[in-house]
C-alpha positions as CSV (number, residue, x, y, z in Angstrom):
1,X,41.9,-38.3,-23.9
2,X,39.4,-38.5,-26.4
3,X,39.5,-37.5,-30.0
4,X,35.7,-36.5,-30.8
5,X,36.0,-33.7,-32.7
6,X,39.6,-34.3,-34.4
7,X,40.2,-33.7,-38.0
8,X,39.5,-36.8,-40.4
9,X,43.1,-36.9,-42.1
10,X,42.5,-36.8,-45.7
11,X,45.0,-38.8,-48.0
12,X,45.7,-37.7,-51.2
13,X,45.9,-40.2,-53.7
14,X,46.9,-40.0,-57.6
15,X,44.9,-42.3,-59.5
16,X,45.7,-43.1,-63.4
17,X,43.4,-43.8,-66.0
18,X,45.9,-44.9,-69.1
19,X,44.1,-45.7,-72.6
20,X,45.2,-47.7,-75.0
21,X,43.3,-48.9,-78.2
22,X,39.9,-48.3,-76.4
23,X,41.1,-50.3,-73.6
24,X,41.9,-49.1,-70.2
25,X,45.0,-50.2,-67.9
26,X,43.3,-52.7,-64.7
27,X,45.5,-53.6,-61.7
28,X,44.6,-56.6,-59.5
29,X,45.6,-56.2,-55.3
30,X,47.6,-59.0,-53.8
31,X,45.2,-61.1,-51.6
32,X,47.6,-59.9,-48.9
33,X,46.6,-56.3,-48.8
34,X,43.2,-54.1,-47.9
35,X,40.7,-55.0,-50.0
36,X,42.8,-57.6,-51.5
37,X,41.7,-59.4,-54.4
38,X,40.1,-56.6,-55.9
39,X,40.7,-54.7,-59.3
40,X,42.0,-50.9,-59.1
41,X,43.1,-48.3,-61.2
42,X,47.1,-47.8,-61.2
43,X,48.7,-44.9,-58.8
44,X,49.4,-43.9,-54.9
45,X,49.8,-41.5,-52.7
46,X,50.8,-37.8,-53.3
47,X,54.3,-37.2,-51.3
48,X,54.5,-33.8,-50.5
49,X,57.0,-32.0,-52.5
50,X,55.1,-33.1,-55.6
51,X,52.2,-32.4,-58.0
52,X,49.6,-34.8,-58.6
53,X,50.9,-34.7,-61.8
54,X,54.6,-36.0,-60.9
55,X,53.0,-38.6,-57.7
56,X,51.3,-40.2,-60.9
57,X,54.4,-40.1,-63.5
58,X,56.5,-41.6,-61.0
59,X,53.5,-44.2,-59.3
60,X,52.8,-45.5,-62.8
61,X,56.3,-46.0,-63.8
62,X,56.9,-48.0,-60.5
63,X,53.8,-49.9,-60.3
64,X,53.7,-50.7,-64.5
65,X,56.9,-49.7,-65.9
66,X,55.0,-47.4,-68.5
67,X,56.3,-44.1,-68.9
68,X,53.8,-41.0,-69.7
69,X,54.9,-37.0,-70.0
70,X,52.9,-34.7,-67.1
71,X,52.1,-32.6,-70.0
72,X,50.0,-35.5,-71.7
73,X,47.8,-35.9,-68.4
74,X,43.9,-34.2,-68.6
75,X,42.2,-34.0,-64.8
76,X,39.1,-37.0,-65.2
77,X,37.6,-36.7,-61.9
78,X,38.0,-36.3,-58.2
79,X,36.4,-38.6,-55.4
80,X,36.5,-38.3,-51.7
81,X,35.8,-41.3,-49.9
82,X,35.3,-41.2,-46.2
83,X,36.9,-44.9,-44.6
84,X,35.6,-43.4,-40.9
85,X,38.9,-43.0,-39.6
86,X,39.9,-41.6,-43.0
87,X,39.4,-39.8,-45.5
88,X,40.7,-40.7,-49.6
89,X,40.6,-37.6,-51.9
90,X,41.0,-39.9,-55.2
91,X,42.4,-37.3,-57.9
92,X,41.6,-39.4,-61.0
93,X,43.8,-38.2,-64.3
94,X,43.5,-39.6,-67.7
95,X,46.1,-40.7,-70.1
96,X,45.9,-41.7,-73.9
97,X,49.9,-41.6,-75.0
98,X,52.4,-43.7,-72.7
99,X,55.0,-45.5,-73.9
100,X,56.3,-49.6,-73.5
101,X,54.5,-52.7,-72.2
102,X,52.9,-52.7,-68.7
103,X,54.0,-55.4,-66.2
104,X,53.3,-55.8,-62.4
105,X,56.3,-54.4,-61.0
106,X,55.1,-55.2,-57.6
107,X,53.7,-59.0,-58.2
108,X,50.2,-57.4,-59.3
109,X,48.4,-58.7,-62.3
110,X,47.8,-55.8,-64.7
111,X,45.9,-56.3,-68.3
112,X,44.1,-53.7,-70.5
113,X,40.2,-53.8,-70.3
114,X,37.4,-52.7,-72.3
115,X,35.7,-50.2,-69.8
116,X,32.0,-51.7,-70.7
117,X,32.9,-54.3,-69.1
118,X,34.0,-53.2,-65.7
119,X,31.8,-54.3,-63.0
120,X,31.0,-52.7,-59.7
121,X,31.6,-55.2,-57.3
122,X,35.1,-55.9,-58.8
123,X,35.9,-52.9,-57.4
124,X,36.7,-51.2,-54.1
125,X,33.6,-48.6,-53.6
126,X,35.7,-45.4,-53.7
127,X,36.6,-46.7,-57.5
128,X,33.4,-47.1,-58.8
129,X,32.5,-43.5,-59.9
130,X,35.6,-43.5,-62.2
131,X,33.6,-46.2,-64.0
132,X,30.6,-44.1,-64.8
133,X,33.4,-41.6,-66.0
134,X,34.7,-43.8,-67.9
135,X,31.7,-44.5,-69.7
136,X,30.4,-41.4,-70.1
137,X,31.0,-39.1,-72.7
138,X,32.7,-35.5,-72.3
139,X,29.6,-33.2,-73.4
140,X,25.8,-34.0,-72.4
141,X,23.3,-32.7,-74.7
142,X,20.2,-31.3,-73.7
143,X,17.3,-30.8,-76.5
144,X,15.6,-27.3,-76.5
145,X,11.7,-26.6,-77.3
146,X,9.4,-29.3,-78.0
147,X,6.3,-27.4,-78.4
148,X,6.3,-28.2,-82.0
149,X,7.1,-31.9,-82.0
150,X,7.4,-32.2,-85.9
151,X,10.1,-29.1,-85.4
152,X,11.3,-30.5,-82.5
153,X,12.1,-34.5,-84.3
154,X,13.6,-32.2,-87.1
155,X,16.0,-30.5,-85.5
156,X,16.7,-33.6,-83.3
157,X,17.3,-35.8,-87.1
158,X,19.7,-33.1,-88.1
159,X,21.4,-32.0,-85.2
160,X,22.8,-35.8,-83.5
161,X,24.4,-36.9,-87.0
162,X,26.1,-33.7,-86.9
163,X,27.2,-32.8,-83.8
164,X,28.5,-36.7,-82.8
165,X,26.2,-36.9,-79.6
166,X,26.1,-39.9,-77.2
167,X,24.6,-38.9,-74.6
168,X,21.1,-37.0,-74.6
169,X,18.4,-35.9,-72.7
170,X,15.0,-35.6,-74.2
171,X,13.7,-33.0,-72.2
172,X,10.6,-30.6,-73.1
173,X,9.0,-29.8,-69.4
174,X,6.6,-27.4,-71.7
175,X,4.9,-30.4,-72.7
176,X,2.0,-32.6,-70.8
177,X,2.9,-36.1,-70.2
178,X,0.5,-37.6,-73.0
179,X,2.4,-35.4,-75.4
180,X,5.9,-36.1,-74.3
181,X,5.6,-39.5,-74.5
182,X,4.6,-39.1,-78.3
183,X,7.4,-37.4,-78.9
184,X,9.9,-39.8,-76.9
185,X,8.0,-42.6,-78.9
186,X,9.0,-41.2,-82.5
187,X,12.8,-40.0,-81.1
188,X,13.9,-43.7,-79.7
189,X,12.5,-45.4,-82.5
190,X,14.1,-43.3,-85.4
191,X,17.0,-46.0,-85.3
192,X,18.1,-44.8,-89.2
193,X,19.6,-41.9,-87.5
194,X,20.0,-42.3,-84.0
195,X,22.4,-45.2,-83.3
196,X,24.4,-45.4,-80.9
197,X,22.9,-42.7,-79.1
198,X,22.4,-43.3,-74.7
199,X,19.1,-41.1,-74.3
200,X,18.6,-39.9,-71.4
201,X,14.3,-39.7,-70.2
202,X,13.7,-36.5,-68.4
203,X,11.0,-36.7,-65.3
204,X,9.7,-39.3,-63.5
205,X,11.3,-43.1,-63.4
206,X,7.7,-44.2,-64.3
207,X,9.0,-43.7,-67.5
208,X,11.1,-46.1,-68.2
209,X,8.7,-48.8,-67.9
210,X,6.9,-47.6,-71.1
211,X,10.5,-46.8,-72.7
212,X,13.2,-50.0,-71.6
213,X,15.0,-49.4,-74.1
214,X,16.3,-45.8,-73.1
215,X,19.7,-45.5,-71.0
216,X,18.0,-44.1,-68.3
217,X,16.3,-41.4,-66.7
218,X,17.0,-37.6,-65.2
219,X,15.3,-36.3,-63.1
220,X,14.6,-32.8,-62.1
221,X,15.5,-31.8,-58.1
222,X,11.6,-31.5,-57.4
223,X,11.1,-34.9,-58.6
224,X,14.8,-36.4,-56.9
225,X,13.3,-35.0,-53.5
226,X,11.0,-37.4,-53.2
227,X,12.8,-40.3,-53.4
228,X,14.8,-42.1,-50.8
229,X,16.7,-45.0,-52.2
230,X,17.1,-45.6,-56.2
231,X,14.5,-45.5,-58.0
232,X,15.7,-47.7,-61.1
233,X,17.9,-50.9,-61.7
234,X,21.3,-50.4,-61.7
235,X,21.4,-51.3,-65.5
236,X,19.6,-48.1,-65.9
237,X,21.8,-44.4,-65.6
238,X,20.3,-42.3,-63.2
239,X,21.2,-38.7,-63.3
240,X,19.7,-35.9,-60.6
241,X,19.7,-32.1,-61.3
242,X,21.6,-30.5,-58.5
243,X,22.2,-26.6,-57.4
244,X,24.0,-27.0,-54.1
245,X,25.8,-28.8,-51.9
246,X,23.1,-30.6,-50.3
247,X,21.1,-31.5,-53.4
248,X,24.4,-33.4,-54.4
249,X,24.6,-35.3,-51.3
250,X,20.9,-36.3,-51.8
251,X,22.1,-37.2,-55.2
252,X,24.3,-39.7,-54.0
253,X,22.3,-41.0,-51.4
254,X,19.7,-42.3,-53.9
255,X,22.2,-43.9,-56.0
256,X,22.6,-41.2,-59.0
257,X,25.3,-42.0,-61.6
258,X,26.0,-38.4,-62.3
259,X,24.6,-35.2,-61.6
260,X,24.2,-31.7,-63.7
261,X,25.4,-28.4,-61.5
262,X,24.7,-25.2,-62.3
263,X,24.2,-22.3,-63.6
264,X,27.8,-22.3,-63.9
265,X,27.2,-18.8,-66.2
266,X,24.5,-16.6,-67.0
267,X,21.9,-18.4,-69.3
268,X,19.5,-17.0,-72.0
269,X,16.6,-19.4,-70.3
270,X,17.2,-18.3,-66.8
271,X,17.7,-14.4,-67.0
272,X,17.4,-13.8,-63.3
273,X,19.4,-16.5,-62.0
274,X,22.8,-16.0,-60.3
275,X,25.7,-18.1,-61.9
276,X,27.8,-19.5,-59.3
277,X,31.2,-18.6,-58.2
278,X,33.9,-20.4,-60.0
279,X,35.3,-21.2,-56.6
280,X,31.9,-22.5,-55.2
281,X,31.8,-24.5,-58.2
282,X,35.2,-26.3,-58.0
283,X,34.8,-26.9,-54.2
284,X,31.1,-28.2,-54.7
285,X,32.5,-30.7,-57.5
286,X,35.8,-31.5,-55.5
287,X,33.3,-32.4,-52.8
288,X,31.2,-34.6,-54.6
289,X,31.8,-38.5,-54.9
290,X,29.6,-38.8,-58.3
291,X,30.2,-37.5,-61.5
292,X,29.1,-34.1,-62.0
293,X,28.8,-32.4,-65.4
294,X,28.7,-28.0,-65.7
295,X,25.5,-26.5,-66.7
296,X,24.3,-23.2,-67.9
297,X,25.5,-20.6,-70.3
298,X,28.5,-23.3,-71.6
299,X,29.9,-24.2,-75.4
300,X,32.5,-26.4,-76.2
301,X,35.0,-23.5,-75.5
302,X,34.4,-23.7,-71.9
303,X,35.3,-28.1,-71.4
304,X,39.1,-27.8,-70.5
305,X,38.3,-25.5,-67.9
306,X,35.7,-27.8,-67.0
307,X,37.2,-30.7,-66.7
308,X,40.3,-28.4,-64.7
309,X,37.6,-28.2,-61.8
310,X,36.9,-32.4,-62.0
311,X,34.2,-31.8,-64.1
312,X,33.2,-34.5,-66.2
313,X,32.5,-32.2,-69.0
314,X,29.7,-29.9,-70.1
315,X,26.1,-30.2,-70.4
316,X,23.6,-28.2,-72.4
317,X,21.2,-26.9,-75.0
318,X,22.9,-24.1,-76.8
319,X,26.1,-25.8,-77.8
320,X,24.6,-28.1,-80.3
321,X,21.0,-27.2,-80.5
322,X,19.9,-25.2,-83.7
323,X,17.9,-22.5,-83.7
324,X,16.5,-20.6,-80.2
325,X,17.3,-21.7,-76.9
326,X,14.3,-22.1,-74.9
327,X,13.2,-24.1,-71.8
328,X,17.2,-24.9,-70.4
């Protein structure tokens, strides 16, 4: 008898992310196994009478004899991975206290790694978001108006030294392209205040050709639409604006390193727009194999209950932007 139509079986896997020192905890497979030869974060499969959080205590102490307290786990991210004939629900947590010395309990090689220096292709595919995760902060900033550039460059010199950004979009769709490019011009090349900032171009990937030396480019859903495949190297970030399920999965199809969903809650910018369900929001990030940040109406009050739903974190204007919020 046939089985068109059966249920893929989805297996749920704990997946540990331990830091230590600004290094991360790397496991090598035995050539023996699936995938063999590859690196892998440490963990295994969730037995059913347990948490995620207990499948992990106990899979981390077996594989690596480190021990780590439930309590001192914090959700990272949450992949499914569909194999064909199965389906991987990856539930990645994240770890910065555990105590002794890791050692391949099971004849693996284990070492700590910086995580800038993770490659792709070392990696089975179903890994590979948790290194954008990895390298990504928890909050993505969004500037507000840039009508006024000399306003605008202000606020931008005072507002990154004090709020500790990393990650930020330059984004003022009020502006014609002559104009914004101006304006990116004088923001990248501030270096006196802006270093070791990642920012983010906001429109077309044209862009990047005039600016190489930005981290990469977002781009809005009527621009994302249009593309099939990526549209950038892969040395670039690519990051999609999504509102739905199906703008996500075009997200992923063109290669997008993360993605912005939303509104999660009412905004200031977008008076007549209906926030989401917190339900449609968890499933729609659950469901997504890319790193997703929250958007809309957030502050920094609202990231543990972000990052509770797989969230990467939050994105936004009003939580570090000074003055009015405009153009979100």
């Amino acid at each position: 008898m046939s089985d068109a139509g059966a249920a893929v079986p989805v297996i749920h896997v704990a997946v540990g992310v331990i830091r230590r020192h600004g290094r991360v905890l790397i496991a090598r497979r035995p050539d023996h196994v699936h995938q063999g030869g590859l690196l892998e974060f440490p963990g295994g499969k969730v037995e059913p009478d347990e948490t995620v959080q207990q499948a992990l205590v106990r899979e981390i102490h077996e594989e690596t004899g480190l021990t780590i307290a439930p309590a001192d786990l914090t959700s990272l991210i949450g992949i499914r991975h569909d194999y064909g004939d199965k389906c991987v629900f990856l539930d990645v947590w994240e770890a910065t206290d555990s105590e002794g010395e890791p050692e391949g309990k099971e004849g693996q090689a284990v070492e700590w790694r910086d995580p800038m220096e993770l490659a792709d292709e070392n990696f089975p595919a179903a890994n590979r978001p948790i290194i954008r995760a990895l390298r990504l902060p928890r909050c993505y900033a969004i500037t507000g108006d840039g009508s006024g550039s000399a306003d605008y460059l202000q606020k931008l010199k005072h507002a990154i030294p004090a709020s500790g950004q990393q990650l930020c979009l330059l984004r003022a769709p009020e502006l014609e392209q002559a104009r914004y490019r101006e304006l990116v011009t004088q923001a990248l090349r501030a270096a006196e205040w802006n270093r070791g900032v990642q920012w983010m171009l906001h429109g077309s990937p044209a862009l990047l050709d005039a600016f190489p030396e930005a981290a990469g480019v977002h781009l809005p859903w009527r621009e994302a639409r249009l593309h099939s495949s990526r549209p950038i190297d892969r040395g670039y970030l690519l990051a999609v604006s999504c509102h739905n399920a199906g703008e996500i999965q075009h997200a992923v199809a063109i290669g997008a390193d993360f993605v912005t969903l939303g509104p999660v809650k009412p905004t200031a910018s977008h008076p007549g727009t209906v926030p989401m369900a917190p339900e449609e929001f968890r499933d729609l990030v659950a469901g997504a194999p890319v790193v997703v940040y929250g958007l809309g109406g957030l502050d920094k009050s609202d990231l543990n209950e972000m990052t509770a739903c797989g969230a990467q974190g939050i994105a936004g204007i009003s939580y570090w932007w000074p003055g009015p919020v405009a153009g979100q």
